[in-house]
N, C-alpha and C positions, 0 to 999 in steps of 0.2 A: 816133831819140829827140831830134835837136837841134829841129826843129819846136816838136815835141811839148813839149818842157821850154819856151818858150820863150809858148807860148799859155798854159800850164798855169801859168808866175810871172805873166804879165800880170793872169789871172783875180784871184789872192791881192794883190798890189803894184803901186805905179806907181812906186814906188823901183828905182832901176835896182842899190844896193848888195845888197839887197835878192832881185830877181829874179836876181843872182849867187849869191850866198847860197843862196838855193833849187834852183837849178839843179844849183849841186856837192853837194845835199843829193839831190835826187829822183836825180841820175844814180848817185851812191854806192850808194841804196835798189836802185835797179835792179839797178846789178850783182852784188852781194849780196845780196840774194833770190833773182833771177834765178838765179844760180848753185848757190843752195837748191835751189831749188824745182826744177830740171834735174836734181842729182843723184840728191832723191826720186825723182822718175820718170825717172827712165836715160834724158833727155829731151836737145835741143839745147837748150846753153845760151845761143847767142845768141837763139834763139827765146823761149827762159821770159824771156831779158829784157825782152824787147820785150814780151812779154805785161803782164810787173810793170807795166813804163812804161806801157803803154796801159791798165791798171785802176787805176794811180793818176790819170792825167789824165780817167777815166771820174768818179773819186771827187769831183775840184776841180771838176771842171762841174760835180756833182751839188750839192758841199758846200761850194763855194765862199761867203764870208760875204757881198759885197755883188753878183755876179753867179751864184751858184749857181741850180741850178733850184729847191732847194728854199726857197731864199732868198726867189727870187721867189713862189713859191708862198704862204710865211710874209709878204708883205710887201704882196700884194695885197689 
């Protein structure tokens, strides 16, 4: 997840208090869902985390407001 958290604030901010900010926010998401969505499915929970974490930083690529794909899409 540390990567991952660390591409995914760059996309949203170039504020480094900022890319903190979000990092203790996406990782928090993580593990708390993650740990959701495991016990639903009598699943590993460091697995569902990683899952959460890799569909949120699926979400910022996609939705990202000035480098997202769909951004670009909308802006060409």
């Amino acid at each position: 997840m540390g990567n991952n958290d660390f591409f995914a604030n760059y996309l949203l901010t170039d504020r480094l208090v900022a890319m903190l900010l979000l990092s203790m926010l996406f990782g928090v998401l993580s593990a708390v869902l993650g740990y959701y969505l495991a016990a639903a499915l009598n699943a590993s929970i460091a697995g569902a985390m990683v899952s959460v974490a890799g569909l949120q930083f699926l979400l910022i690529i996609l939705f990202s407001p000035r480098d997202g794909l769909v951004a670009r899409r909308w802006l060409s």
